[in-house]
MILOLUM-259130 format. One record per residue (C-alpha): residue in three letters; x, y, z. Coordinates in steps of 0.5 Angstrom, whole numbers, plus 500, padded with zeros to 3 digits. Layout:
BEGIN
> ALA X Y Z
...
***
This chain:
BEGIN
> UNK 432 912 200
> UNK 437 911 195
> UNK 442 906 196
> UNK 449 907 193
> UNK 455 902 191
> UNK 462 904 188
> UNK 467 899 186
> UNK 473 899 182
> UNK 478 903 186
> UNK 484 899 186
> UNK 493 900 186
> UNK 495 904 180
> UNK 502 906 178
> UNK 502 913 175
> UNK 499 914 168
> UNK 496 908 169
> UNK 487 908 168
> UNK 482 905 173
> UNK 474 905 172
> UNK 470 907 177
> UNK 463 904 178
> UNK 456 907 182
> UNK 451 903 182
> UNK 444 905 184
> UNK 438 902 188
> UNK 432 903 191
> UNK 429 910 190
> UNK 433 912 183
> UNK 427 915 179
> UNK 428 921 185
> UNK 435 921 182
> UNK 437 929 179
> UNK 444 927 178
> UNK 450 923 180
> UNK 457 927 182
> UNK 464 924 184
> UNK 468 926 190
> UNK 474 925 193
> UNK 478 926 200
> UNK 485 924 201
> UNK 489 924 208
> UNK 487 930 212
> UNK 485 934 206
> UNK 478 935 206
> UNK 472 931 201
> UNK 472 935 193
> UNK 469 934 188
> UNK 471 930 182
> UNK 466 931 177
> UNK 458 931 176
> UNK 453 928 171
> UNK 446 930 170
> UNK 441 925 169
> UNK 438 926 163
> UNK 446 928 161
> UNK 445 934 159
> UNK 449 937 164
> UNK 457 934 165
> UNK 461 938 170
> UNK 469 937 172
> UNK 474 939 176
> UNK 479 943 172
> UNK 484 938 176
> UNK 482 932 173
> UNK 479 935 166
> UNK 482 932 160
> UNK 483 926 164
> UNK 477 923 167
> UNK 470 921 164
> UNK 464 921 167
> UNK 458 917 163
> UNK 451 914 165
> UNK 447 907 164
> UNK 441 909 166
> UNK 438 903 164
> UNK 443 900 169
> UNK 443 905 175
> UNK 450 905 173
> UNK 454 911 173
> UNK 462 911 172
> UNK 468 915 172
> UNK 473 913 167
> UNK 480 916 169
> UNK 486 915 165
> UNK 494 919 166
> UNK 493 918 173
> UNK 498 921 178
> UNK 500 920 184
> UNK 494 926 187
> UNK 489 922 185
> UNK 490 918 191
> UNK 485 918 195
> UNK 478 914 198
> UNK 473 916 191
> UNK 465 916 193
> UNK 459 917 189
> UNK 454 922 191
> UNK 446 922 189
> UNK 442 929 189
> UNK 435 928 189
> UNK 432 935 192
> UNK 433 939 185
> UNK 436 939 178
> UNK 442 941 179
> UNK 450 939 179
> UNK 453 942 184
> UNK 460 942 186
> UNK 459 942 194
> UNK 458 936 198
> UNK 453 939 202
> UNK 448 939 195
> UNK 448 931 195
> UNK 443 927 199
> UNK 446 920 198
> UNK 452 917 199
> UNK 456 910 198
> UNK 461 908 202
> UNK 467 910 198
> UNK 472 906 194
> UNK 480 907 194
> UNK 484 909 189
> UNK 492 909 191
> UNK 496 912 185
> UNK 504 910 185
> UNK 509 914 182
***
């Protein structure tokens, strides 16, 4: 079992920056990758971005590219999404995600075994 905790959701006027954290425990060695997702309102859950453990292999969506930063402190189970030039479709509840079954960074939802509970990011205009 892997447990997962996001924090650091919060309201942000447009162009502002929040940093976003997912802190691991439990089963951790088991870990291949951490991913970030997001689902607004009636929109369906989407991936934001995915970092290998090793680091090796970084993922964005090309919506948040050039604007997010994924980056990992293993020492502290820690992984963040940095996210700065926010826009106001950016909001929604943010989750991260643990994929324990192979080494891989996928895309979809269905690939992660593990997930928090989510933290909200509102974006004002």
């Amino acid at each position: 079992q892997v447990q997962l905790v996001e924090s650091g959701g919060g309201l942000v006027q447009a162009g502002g920056s929040l940093r976003l954290s997912c802190v691991a425990s439990g089963r951790t060695f088991s870990v291949y990758a951490i991913g970030w997702f997001r689902q607004a309102p009636g929109r369906e859950r989407e991936f934001v971005a995915a970092k290998s453990r090793s680091s090796l292999t970084t993922d964005y969506a090309d919506s948040v590219k050039g604007r997010f930063t994924i980056s990992r402190d293993n020492a502290r189970n820690t992984v963040y999404l940095q996210m700065n030039s926010l826009k106001p479709d950016d909001t929604a509840v943010y989750s991260c995600a643990a994929r324990t079954r192979t080494i891989a960074t996928p895309r979809s939802p269905r690939e992660y075994d593990y997930w928090g509970q989510g933290t909200q990011v509102t974006v004002s205009s």
